[in-house]
C-alpha positions in Angstrom: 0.0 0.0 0.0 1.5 3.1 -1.3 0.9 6.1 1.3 0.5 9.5 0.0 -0.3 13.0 1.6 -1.1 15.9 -0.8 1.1 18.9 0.6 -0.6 22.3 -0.6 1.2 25.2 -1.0 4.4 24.6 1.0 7.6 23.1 0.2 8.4 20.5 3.1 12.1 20.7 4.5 14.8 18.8 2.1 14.4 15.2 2.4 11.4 15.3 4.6 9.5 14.2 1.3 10.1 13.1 -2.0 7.7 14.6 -5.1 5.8 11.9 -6.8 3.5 14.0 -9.2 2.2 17.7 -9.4 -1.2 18.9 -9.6 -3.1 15.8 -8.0 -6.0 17.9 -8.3 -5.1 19.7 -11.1 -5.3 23.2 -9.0 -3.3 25.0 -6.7 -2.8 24.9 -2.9 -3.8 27.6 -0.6 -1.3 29.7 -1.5 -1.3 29.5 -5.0 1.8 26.9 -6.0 1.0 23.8 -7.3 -0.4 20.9 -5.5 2.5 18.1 -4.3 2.0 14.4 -3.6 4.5 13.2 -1.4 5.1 9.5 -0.8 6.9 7.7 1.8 10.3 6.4 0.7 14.1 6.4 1.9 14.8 9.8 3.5 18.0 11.3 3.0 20.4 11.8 5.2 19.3 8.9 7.7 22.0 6.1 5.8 19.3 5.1 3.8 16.7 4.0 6.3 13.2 3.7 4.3 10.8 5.5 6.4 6.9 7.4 6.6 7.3 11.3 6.4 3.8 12.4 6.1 2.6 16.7 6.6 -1.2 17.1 7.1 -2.3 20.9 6.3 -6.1 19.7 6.3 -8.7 17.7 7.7 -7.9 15.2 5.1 -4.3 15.0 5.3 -4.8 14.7 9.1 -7.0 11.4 8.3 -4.4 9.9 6.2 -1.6 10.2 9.2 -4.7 8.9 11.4 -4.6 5.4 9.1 -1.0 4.8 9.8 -1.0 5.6 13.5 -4.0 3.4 14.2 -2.9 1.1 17.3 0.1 3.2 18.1 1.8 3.2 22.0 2.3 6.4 23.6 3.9 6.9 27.5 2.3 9.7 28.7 6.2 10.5 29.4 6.9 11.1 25.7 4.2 13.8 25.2 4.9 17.0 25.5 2.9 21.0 24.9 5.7 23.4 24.4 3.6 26.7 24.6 5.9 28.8 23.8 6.3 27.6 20.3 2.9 26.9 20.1 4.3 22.7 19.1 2.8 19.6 20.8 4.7 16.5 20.2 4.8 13.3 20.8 6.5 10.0 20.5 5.0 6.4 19.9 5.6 2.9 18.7 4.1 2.8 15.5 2.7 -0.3 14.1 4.2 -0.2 10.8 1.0 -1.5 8.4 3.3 -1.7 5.2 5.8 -4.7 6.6 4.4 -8.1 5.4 5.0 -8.9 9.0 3.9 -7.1 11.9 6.6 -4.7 13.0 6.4 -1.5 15.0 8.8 2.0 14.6 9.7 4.4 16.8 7.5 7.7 15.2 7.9 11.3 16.2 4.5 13.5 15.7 4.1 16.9 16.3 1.3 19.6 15.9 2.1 23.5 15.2 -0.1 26.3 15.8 -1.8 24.7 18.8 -3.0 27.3 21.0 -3.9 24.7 24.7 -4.6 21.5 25.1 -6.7 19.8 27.0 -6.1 16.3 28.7 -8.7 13.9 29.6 -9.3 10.5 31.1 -5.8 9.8 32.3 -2.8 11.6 34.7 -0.5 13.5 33.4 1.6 12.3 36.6 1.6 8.6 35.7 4.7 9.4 33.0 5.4 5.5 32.8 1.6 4.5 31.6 0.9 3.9 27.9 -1.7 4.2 26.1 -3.4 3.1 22.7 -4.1 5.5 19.9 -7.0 4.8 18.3 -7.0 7.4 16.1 -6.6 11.2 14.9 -9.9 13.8 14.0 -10.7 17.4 13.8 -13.6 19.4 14.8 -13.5 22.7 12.6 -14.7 25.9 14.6 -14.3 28.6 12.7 -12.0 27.4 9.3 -9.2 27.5 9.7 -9.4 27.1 13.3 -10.7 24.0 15.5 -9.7 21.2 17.2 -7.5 18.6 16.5 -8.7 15.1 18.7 -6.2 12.3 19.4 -8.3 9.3 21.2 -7.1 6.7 23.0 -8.7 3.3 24.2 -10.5 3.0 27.4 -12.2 6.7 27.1 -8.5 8.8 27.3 -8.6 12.1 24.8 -6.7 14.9 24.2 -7.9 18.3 22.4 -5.5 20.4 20.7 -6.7 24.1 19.9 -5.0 24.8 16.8 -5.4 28.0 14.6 -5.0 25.8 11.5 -3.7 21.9 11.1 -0.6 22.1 10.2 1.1 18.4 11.7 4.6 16.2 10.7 4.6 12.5 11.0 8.2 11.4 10.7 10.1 7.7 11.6 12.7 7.6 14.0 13.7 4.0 13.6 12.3 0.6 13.5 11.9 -1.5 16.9 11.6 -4.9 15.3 8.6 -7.3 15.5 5.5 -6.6 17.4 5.0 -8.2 20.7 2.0 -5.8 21.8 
């Protein structure tokens, strides 16, 4: 399964992604350039490790990186909100959906633009605990505003208040087969 995330109007940092095709829907991006599909393949730079790079800059680049983070691990340790950047990140295990046998990578995700977040169902203070992500969304309030949802099993949310999606998906490493 080839993954691809349409990039509009902004050039992502060299190597980050590799052009496939312009113009996937024959118009222009927000700010006027041509359309980009990007696809994941070897990243430069990283000795030739292949690995996802994905940028969402809608609600439907947001559900692509959703896909591909389905069943992911996150500590509550390796989240962060960095307010003065305005950045959340996060690390997880990511189960990797494009091996032919189950194996998970070490992903780094990270949201721009994000205004507060809210926490819910779990404490912040239990660093060690992780938790399942089920899944990515976003809840448009006034375009491009809204909030960005990343739900966990068992009830556990998170609500980032982002002036516009603008996230990275990018893998760290691979960590081998799964045993989750």
């Amino acid at each position: 399964m080839a993954a691809s995330v349409r990039v509009s109007g902004r050039m992502p940092a060299k190597g980050l992604l590799r052009p496939r095709a312009v113009a996937n829907r024959g118009g222009k991006g927000r700010s006027g350039m041509a359309d980009t599909k990007a696809q994941s393949g070897e990243q430069e730079g990283n000795a030739g490790a292949p690995g996802l790079r994905l940028i969402a800059l809608d609600a439907e680049d947001l559900a692509a990186i959703s896909d591909h983070i389905q069943d992911s691990i996150v500590r509550i340790g390796d989240m962060a909100f960095l307010p003065q950047a305005k950045r959340f990140v996060f690390v997880m295990s990511r189960l990797d959906w494009e091996e032919t046998a189950a194996a998970r990578r070490m992903t780094g995700v990270h949201f721009d633009r994000v205004s507060r977040v809210t926490y819910l169902g779990f404490r912040q203070e239990a660093r060690e605990t992780a938790l399942n992500l089920i899944g990515l969304s976003f809840r448009a309030d006034r375009e491009p505003s809204g909030t960005v949802i990343l739900k966990f099993s068992d009830g556990a949310v998170i609500r980032l208040e982002v002036e516009c999606i603008e996230a990275r998906l990018s893998d760290l490493a691979p960590l081998g087969p799964d045993t989750a």
